[in-house]
C-alpha positions, 0 to 999 in steps of 0.5 A: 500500500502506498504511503503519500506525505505531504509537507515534507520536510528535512526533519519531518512531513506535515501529514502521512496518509495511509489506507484512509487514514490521516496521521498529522504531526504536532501542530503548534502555533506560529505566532507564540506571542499568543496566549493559550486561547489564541495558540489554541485557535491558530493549532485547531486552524492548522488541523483543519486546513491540515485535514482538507487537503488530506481529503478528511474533516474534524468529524473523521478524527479518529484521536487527538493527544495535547500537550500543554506545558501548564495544566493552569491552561487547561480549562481556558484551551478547552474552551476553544476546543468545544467550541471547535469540535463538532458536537456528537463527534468528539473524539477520543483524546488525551491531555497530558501536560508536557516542556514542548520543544519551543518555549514559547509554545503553549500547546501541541495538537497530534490528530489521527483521522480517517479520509472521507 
């Protein structure tokens, strides 16, 4: 079966696709000056756009691992996670609170979708 990636790059690709399913490094936001709510929203942003071009959509998630380097931020990020889902369609996740690679980030979002 073939395995199509997209956004490769030198360390690693954005997206692999794989018998219809979607698999989506960590997203994390660009502008870190952002506070968890806006992190939150640029991350969810990415996935989306992310997941279109992989032919899928927030409703295929399969699962979704955060990380968030403070779980003080926890109810604030959930806040634009519920506002992001779609209701009945939420998927299974975790949160586990994590020292990201770049400080400045707030929160990484994995995702595993199925293709429409």
């Amino acid at each position: 079966m073939e395995i199509k990636r997209l956004h490769v790059g030198k360390r690693l690709s954005e997206v692999s696709i794989h018998n219809g399913t979607v698999y989506l490094a960590g997203q994390i936001a660009s502008d870190t000056k952002q506070d968890i709510l806006g992190q939150t929203r640029e991350v969810l942003g990415h996935i989306d756009r992310l997941l279109a071009e992989a032919g899928s959509d927030k409703s295929r998630i399969l699962s979704t691992q955060i990380y968030i380097t403070d779980m003080a931020n926890f109810p604030a990020m959930n806040t634009v996670w519920e506002a992001w889902v779609v209701p009945g369609q939420t998927p299974p996740r975790a949160t586990v609170e994590a020292k990201l690679a770049d400080p400045a980030c707030l929160v990484e979002v994995v995702v595993v979708a199925a293709q429409a």
